[in-house]
C-alpha positions in Angstrom: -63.0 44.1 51.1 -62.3 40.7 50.2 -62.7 41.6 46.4 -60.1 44.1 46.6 -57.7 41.8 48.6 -58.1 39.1 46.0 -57.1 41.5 42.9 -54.2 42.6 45.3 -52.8 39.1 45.4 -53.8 38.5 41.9 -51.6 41.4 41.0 -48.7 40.5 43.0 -49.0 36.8 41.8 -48.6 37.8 38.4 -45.8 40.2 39.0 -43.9 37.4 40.5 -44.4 35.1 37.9 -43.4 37.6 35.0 -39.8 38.4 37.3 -39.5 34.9 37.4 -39.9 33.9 33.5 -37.7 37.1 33.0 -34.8 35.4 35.5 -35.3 32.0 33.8 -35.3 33.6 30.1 -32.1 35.4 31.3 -30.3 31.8 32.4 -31.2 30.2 29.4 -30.0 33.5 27.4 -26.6 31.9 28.5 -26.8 28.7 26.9 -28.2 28.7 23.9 -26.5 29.1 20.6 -26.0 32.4 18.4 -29.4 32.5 16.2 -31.8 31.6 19.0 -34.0 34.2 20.0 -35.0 33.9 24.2 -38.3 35.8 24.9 -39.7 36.2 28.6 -43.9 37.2 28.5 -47.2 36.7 30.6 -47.6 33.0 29.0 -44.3 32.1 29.7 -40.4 31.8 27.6 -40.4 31.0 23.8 -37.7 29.9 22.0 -37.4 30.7 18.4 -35.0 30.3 15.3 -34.1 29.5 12.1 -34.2 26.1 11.7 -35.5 25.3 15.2 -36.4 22.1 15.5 -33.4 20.8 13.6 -31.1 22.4 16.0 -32.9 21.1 18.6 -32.0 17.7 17.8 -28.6 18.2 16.6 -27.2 21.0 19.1 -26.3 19.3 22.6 -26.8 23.1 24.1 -30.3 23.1 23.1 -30.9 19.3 23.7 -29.8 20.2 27.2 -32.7 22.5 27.5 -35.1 20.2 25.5 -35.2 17.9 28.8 -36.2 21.1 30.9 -39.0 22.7 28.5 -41.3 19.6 28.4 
């Protein structure tokens, strides 16, 4: 009983978790710059690009999420 109960939860836990990084991904959809790819999965939201990291330091857009990803 208590087995099936605990995958239940585990389930629903991990539903949550993947609307939530989907709603978050979405939001930061809206900020960053043409060029950077926003990807919502089980692990969490990736951010990728050409030149990445040098856009991270020069872009105040992505700097502005820099503080927020750490």
């Amino acid at each position: 009983m208590f087995d099936s109960l605990a995958e239940q939860a585990s389930r629903i836990a991990e539903d949550a978790a993947l609307r939530h990084c989907a709603k978050a991904a979405e939001r930061i959809r809206t900020f960053v710059p043409r060029g950077v790819e926003v990807e919502a999965d089980a692990t969490g939201i990736r951010l990728s690009g050409r030149r990445l990291k040098a856009r991270l330091a020069l872009d105040p857009a992505l700097r502005f999420l820099g503080a927020f990803l750490r």
